[in-house]
LUMFI-933929 format. One line per 10 residues: number of its first residue (from 1); their letters; for each residue x, y, z of C-alpha. Coordinates in Angstrom, 3 decimals. Layout:
residues N
NUM> A> X,Y,Z; ...
//
This chain:
residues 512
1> XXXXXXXXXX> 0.000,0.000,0.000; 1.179,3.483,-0.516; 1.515,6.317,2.661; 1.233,9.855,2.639; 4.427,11.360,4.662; 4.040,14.834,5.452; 6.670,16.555,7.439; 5.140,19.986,9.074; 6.666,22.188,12.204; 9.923,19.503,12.648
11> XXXXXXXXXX> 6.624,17.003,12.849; 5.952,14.108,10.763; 2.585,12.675,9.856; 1.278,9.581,8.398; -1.663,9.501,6.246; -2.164,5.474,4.414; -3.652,5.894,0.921; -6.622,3.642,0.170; -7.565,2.776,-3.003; -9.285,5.416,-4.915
21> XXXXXXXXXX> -9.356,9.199,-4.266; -7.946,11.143,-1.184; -8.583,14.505,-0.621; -5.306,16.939,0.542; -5.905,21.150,1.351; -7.108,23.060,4.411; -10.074,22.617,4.453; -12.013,20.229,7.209; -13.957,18.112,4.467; -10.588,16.603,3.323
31> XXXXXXXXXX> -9.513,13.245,4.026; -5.729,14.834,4.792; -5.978,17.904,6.698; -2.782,20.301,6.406; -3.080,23.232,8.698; -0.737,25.745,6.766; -1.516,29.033,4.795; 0.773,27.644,2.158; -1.744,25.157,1.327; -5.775,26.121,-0.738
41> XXXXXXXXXX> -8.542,24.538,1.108; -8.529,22.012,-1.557; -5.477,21.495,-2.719; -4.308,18.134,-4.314; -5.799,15.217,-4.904; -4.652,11.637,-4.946; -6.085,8.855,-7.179; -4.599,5.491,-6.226; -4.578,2.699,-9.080; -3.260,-0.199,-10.216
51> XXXXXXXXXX> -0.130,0.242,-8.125; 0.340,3.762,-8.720; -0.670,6.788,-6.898; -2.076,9.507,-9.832; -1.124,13.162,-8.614; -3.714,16.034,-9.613; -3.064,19.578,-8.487; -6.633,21.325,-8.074; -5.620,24.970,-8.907; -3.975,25.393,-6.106
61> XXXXXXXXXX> -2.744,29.448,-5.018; 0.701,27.887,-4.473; 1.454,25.235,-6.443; 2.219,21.609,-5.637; 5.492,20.323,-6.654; 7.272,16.825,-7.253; 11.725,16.690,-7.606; 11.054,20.374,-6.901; 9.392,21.012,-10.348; 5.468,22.538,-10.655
71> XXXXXXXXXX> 3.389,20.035,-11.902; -0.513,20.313,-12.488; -0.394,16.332,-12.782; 1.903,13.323,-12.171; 2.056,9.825,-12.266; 3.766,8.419,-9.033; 5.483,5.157,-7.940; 6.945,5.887,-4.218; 10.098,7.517,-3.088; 8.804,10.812,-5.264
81> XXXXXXXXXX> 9.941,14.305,-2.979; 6.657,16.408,-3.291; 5.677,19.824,-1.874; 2.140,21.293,-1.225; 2.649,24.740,-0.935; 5.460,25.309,1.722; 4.704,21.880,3.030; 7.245,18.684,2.362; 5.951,15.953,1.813; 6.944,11.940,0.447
91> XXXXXXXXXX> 4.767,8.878,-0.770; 6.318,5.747,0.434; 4.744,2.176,-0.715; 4.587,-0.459,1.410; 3.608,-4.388,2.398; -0.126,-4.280,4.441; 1.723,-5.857,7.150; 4.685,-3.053,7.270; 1.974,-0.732,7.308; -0.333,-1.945,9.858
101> XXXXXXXXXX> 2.447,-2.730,12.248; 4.571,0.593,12.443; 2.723,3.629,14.502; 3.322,6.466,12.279; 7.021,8.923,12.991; 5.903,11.790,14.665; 2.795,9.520,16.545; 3.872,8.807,19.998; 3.517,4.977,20.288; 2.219,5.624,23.772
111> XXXXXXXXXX> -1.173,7.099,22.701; -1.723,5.055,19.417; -1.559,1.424,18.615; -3.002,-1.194,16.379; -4.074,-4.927,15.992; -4.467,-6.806,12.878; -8.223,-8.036,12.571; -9.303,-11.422,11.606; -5.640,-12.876,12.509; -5.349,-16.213,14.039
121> XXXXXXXXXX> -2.315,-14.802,16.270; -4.581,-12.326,17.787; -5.940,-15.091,20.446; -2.106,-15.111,21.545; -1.554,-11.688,22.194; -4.533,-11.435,24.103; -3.394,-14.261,26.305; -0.412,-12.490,26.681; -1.688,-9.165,27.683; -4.998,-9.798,29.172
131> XXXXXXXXXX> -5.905,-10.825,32.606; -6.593,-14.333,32.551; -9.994,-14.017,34.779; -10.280,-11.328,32.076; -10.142,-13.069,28.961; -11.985,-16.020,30.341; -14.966,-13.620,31.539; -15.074,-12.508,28.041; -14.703,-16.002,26.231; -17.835,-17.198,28.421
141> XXXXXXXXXX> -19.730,-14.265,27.524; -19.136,-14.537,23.773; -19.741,-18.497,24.063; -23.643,-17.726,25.558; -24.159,-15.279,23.474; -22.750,-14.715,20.010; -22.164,-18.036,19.416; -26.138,-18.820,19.553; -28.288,-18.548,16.828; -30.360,-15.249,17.080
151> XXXXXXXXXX> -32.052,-12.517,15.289; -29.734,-10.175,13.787; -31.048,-7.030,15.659; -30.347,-9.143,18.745; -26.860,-10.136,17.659; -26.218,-6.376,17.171; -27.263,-5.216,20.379; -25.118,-8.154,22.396; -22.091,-7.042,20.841; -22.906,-3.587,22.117
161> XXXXXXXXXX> -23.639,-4.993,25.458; -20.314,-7.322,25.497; -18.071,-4.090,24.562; -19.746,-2.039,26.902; -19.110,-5.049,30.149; -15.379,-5.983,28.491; -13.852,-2.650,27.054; -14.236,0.590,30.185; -15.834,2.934,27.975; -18.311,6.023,28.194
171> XXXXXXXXXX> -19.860,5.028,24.633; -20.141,2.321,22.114; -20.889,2.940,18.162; -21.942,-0.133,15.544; -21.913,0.697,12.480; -23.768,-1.598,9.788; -22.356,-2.005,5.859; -24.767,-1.886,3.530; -24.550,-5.330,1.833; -24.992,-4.245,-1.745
181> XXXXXXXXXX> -22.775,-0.901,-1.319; -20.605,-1.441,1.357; -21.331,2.494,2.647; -21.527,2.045,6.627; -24.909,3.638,7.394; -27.126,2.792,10.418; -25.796,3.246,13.189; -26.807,1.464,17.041; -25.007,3.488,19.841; -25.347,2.845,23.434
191> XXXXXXXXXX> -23.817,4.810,26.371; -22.518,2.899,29.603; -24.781,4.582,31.949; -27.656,4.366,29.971; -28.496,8.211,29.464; -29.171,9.680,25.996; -26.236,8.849,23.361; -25.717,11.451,20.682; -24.297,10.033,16.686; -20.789,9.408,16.747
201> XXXXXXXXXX> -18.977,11.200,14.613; -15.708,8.984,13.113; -12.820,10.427,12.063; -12.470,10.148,8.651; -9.153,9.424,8.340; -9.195,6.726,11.083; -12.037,5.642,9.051; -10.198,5.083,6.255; -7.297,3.583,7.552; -9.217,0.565,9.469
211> XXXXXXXXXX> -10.943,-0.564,7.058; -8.115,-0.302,3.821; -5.881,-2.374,6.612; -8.270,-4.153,8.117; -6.594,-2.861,12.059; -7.885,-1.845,14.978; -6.488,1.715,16.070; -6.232,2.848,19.645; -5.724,6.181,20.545; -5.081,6.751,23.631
221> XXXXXXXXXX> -5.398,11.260,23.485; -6.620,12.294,20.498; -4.682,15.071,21.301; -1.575,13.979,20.976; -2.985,11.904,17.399; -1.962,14.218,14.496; -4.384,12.438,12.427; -6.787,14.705,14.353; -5.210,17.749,13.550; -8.213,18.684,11.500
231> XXXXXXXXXX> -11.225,16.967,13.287; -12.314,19.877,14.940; -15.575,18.023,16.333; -13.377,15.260,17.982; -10.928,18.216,19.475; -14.000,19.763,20.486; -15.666,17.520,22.352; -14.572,15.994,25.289; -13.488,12.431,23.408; -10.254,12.086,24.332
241> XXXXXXXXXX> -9.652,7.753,24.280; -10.859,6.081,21.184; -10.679,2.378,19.740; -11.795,1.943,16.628; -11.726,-1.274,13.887; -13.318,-3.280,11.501; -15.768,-6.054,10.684; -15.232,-8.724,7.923; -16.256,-11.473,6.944; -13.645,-12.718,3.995
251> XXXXXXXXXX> -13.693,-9.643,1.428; -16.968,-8.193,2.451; -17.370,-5.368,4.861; -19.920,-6.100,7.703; -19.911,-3.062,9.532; -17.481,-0.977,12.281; -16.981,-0.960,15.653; -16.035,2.329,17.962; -15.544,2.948,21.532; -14.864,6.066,23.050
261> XXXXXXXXXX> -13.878,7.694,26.502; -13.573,11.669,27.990; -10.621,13.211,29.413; -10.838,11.059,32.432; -10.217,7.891,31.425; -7.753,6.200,28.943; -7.936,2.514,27.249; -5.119,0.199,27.771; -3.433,-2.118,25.614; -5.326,-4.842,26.947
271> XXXXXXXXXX> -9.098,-2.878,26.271; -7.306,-3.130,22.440; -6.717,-6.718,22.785; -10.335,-7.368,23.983; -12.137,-4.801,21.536; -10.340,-6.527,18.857; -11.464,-10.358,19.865; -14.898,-8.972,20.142; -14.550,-7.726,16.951; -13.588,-10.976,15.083
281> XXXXXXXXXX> -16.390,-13.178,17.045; -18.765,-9.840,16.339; -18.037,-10.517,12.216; -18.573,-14.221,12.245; -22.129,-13.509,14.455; -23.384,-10.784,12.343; -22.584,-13.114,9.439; -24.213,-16.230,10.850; -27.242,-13.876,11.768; -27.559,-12.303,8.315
291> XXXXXXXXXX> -27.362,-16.318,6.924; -29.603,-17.502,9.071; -32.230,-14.554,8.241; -32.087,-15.248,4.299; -32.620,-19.051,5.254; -35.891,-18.103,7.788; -37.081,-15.451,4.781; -36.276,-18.453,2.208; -38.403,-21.100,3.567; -41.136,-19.025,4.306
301> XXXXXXXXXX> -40.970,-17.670,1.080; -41.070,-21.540,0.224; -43.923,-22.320,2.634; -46.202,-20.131,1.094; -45.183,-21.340,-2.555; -46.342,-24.644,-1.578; -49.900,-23.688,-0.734; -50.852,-22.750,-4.405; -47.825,-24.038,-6.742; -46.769,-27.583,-7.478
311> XXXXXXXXXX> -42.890,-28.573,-5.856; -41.894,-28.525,-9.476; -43.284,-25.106,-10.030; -41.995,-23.520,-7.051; -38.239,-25.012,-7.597; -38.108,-22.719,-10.853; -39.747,-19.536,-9.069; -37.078,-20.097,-6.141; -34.565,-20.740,-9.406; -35.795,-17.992,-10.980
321> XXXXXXXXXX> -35.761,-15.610,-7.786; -31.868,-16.386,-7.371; -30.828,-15.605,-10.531; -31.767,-12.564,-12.764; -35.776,-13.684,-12.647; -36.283,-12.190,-9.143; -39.554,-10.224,-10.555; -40.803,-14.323,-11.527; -44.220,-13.207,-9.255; -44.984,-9.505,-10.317
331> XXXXXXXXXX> -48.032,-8.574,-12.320; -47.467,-8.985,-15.742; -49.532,-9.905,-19.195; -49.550,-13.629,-19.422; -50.950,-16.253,-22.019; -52.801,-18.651,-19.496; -56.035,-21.315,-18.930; -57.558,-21.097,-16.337; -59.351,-24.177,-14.799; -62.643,-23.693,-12.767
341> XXXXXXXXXX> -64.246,-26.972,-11.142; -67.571,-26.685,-8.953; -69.450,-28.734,-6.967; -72.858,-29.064,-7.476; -75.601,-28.772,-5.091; -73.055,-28.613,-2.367; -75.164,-25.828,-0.836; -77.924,-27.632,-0.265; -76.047,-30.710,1.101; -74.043,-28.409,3.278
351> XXXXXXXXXX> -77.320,-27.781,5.617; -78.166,-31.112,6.262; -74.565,-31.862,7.795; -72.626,-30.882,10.684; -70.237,-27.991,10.059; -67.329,-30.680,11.003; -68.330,-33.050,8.286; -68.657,-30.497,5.692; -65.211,-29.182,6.759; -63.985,-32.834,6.099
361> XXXXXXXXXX> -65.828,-33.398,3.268; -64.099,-30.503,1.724; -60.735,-31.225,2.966; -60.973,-34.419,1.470; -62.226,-32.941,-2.131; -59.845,-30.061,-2.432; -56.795,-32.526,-1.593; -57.555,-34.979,-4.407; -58.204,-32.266,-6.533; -54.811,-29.947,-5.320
371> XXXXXXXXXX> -53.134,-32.932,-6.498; -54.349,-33.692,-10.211; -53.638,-29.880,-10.809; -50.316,-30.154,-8.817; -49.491,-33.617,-11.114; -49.932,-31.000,-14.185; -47.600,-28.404,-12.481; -50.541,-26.047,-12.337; -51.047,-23.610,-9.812; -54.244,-23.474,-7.503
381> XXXXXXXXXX> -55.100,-19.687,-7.344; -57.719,-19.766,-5.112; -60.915,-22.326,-3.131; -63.814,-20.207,-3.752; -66.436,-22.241,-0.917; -66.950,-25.326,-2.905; -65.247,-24.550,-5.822; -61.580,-24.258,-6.805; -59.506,-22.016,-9.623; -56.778,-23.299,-10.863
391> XXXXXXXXXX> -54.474,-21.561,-13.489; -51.545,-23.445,-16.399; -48.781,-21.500,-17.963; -48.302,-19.007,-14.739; -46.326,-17.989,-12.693; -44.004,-19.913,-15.115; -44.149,-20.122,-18.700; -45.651,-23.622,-20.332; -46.094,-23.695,-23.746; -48.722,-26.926,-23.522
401> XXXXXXXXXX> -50.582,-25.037,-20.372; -53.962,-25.707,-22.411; -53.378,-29.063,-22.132; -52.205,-29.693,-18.977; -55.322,-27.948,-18.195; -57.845,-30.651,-19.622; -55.241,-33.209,-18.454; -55.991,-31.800,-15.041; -59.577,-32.031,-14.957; -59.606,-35.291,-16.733
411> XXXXXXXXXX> -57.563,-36.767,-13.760; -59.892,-34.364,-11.161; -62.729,-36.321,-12.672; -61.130,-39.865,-11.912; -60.276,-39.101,-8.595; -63.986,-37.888,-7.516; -65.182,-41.276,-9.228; -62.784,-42.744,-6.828; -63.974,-41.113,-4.059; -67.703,-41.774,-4.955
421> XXXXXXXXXX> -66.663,-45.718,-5.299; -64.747,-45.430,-1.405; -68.472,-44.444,-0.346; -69.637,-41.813,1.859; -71.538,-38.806,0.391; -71.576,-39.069,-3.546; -69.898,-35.829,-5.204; -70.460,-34.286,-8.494; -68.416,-31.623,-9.764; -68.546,-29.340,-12.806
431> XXXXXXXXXX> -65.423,-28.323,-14.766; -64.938,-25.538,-16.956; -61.349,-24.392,-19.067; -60.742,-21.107,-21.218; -57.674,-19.621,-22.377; -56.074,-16.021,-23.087; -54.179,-12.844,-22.109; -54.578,-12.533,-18.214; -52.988,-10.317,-15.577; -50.854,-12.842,-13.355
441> XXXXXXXXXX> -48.707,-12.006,-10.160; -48.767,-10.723,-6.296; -51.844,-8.534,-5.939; -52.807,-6.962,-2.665; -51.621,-4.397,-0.661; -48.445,-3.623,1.827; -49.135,-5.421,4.496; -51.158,-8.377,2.186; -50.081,-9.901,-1.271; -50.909,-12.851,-2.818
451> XXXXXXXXXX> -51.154,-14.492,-6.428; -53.544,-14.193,-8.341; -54.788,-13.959,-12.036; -57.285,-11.427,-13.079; -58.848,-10.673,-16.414; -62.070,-10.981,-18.975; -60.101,-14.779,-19.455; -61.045,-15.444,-15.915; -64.337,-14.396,-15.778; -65.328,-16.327,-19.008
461> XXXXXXXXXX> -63.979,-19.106,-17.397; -66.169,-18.781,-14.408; -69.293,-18.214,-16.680; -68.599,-21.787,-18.428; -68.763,-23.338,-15.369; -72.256,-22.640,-15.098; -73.033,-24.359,-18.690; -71.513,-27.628,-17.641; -73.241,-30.634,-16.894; -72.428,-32.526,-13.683
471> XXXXXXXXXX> -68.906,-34.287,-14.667; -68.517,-32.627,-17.718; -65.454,-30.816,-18.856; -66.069,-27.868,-20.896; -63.837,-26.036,-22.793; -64.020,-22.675,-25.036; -62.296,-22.565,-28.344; -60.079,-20.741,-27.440; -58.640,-23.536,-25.495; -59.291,-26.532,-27.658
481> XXXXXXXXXX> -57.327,-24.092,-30.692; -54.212,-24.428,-28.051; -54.611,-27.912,-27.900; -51.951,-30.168,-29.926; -52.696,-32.623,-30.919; -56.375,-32.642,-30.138; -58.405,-34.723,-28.204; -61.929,-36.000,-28.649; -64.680,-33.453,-28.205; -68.106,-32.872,-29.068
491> XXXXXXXXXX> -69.118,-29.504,-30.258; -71.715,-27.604,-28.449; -71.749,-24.612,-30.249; -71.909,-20.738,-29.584; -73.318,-19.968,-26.024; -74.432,-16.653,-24.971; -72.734,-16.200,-21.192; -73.667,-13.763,-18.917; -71.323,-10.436,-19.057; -70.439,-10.822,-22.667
501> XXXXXXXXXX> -71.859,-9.273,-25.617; -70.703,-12.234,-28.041; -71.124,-15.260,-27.878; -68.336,-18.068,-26.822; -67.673,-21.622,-29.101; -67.800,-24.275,-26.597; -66.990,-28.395,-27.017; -67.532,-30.887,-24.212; -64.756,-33.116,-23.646; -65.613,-36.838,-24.412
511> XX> -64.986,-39.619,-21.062; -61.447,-40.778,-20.889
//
């Protein structure tokens, strides 16, 4: 990695270079802060890429120079002299390690020091520095806690809780990644004493350096911390300890972790060691926790697939949903049939039995018939009382759905002569089938969504229903068209159906 030395009043600063653009002038927005008249409020700026540091003077009132020559723009390798203004000033490259392990010339190793995150050696040093009662107190904790399997919001509030018992500060800051962006921006602070907490306000240079090295910083006085030379808020307040470090998990950013202190109380080398084994375990939790809450969202996702789609069906939409397909469910135009089967005179049989046997009755019915339309990949859009809706060729694309449809209510009609033959109350059941263009997804509202196809192709469908004999299968001709190759059927003609000015073609379909 490449570092920013800047030597200033017989003082020398260190400022690490991640990748992409840094920010050098006087003024307080910068990521490197020079307090010098010499130097414009924005004076340079520093592009780091492909293992080269790009040099850009922004029209600066003095000039930035490199070997002592004015340059407006520069391509740099390390070792360069440079000047901003009046100010000296080197870029040195260096190994990660190198980087994270040296405190900075002109930082006073007494106030600032770092750990490596995420390194296997880090158990060690903490058994080298901490108390052993300590350490152990803090290895129980993390066991009972982090290591269970909880819901993320409770995850993130133990590891505020654990740095808040472990590490003696005034204030503790977690700071969430956004998964898709990696920009750090919720935020769940908590102060020891349980009064008020205000945002924390990171250095963004500290910022910047944890998480391009992947360290945990300590300082111990800000004060005494160059890199604060232009944090006026921090110098303002009365923050005067600070750890702050990382969270990853492999290459992706999880979140970051802060804990402050006033003037009256200073960390230790061995709150660093502890802050930074919270840290790791805090990573791994937050990780586990955001697995675990795809997995829970997953299968109920799943769950309520499997009420109205066939396994086969809802493999593809959970395929589908992985991949680039996501939108699988949302309203869209569709070529469908739609299935309508109705049984007859169930109203009337209904009052002369007990509201449990009806229950069971229908149970019974919609189960054989959930699984002829299931058999055909169909999807069962909705039980209207004693009827049922079934649609082919959504929410995934089949290019036979009009005759997986007739399929369907050819098998529907078996299995109610089945259960007829098994005895009990004799059923009779009405099917009708029509094809088109139909609006097919999740309709509801915000709170409530479901599937659900809705359209003149529907309603047709419905109006059939009432044409059909008892067993028959109807169909319009707009579905028997679809069907290749056909299948015996008896013309019935041109029926006038309520709702529609024209009339509808209809064939009966002959007895498997």
């Amino acid at each position: 990695m490449f570092v920013l030395i800047v030597k200033q009043r017989g003082a020398t600063q260190e400022h690490p270079l991640c990748d992409g653009h840094t920010l050098v002038g006087r003024g307080q927005t910068c990521d490197v802060v020079i307090n010098d008249d010499s130097i414009s409020r924005q004076h340079a700026r520093l592009v780091v890429h492909a293992g080269q540091v790009e040099l850009n003077d922004l029209q600066s009132r003095n000039g930035t120079y490199v070997g002592g020559r004015a340059v407006r723009e520069a391509t740099l390798r390390g070792g360069e002299p440079l000047s901003f203004g009046d100010v000296e000033a080197t870029i040195e490259r260096r190994s990660d390690a190198a980087a994270a392990a040296a405190p900075a010339d002109g930082i006073n190793a007494e106030h600032t020091m770092f750990r490596q995150l995420g390194d296997t050696a880090a158990a060690t040093s903490a058994v080298r520095i901490v108390e052993a009662p300590r350490l152990i107190n803090l290895l129980s904790e993390v066991a009972r806690t982090l290591v269970a399997t909880l819901p993320l919001q409770d995850i993130l509030n133990r590891v505020i809780d654990l740095l808040l018992a472990h590490v003696p500060a005034e204030r503790a800051c977690l700071a969430l990644a956004d998964p898709g962006t990696q920009a750090l921006t919720s935020q769940i602070v908590r102060r020891a004493d349980g009064k008020p907490a205000a945002p924390v306000e990171i250095s963004r240079t500290v910022r910047q350096m944890t998480l391009s090295q992947r360290i945990a910083v300590l300082t111990s006085d800000v004060h005494q911390d160059p890199r604060f030379d232009g944090s006026q808020s921090v110098l303002l307040s009365d923050v005067r300890s600070l750890i702050c470090g990382p969270l990853y998990a492999g290459e992706e950013l999880i979140g970051l972790l802060y804990v402050d202190n006033p003037v009256t109380r200073q960390f230790t080398e061995a709150d660093l060691e502890l802050f930074s084994a919270i840290a790791n375990y805090a990573a791994v939790a937050i990780t586990q926790g955001r697995l675990a809450e795809r997995l829970r969202e997953e299968s109920e996702r799943r769950e309520r697939l499997q009420r109205y789609h066939s396994p086969a069906v809802v493999e593809r939409i959970m395929a589908q949903a992985h991949g680039d397909g996501g939108g699988v469910l949302e309203a869209q135009d569709r070529e469908i049939t739609v299935l309508f089967a109705d049984l007859v005179g169930f109203t009337t049989l209904s009052e002369t039995l007990p509201p449990a046997e009806v229950a069971s009755l229908l149970n019974r019915f919609f189960s054989e018939m959930t699984d002829a339309i299931f058999s055909e990949e169909g999807t069962v859009d909705k039980f209207i009382g004693d009827a049922i809706l079934a649609v082919f060729g959504a929410p995934v694309e089949q290019r036979d759905h009009a005759r997986r449809a007739v399929r369907a209510a050819q098998a529907m009609r078996r299995a109610v002569a089945r259960l007829n033959a098994a005895g009990g109350r004799p059923l009779r059941v009405r099917y009708a089938i029509n094809s088109g263009v139909a609006i097919a997804g999740d309709v509801g509202s915000a709170r409530r969504r479901e599937y659900t196809v809705l359209g003149d192709v529907v309603n047709t469908a419905s109006r059939l229903e009432s044409l059909a004999e008892p067993d028959q299968i109807i169909v319009s001709r707009a579905t028997y068209d679809r069907i290749s190759p056909p299948i015996a059927a008896t013309p019935l003609g041109e029926k006038a159906i309520r709702g529609r000015a024209a009339k509808v073609e209809v064939l009966s379909i002959d007895p498997d």
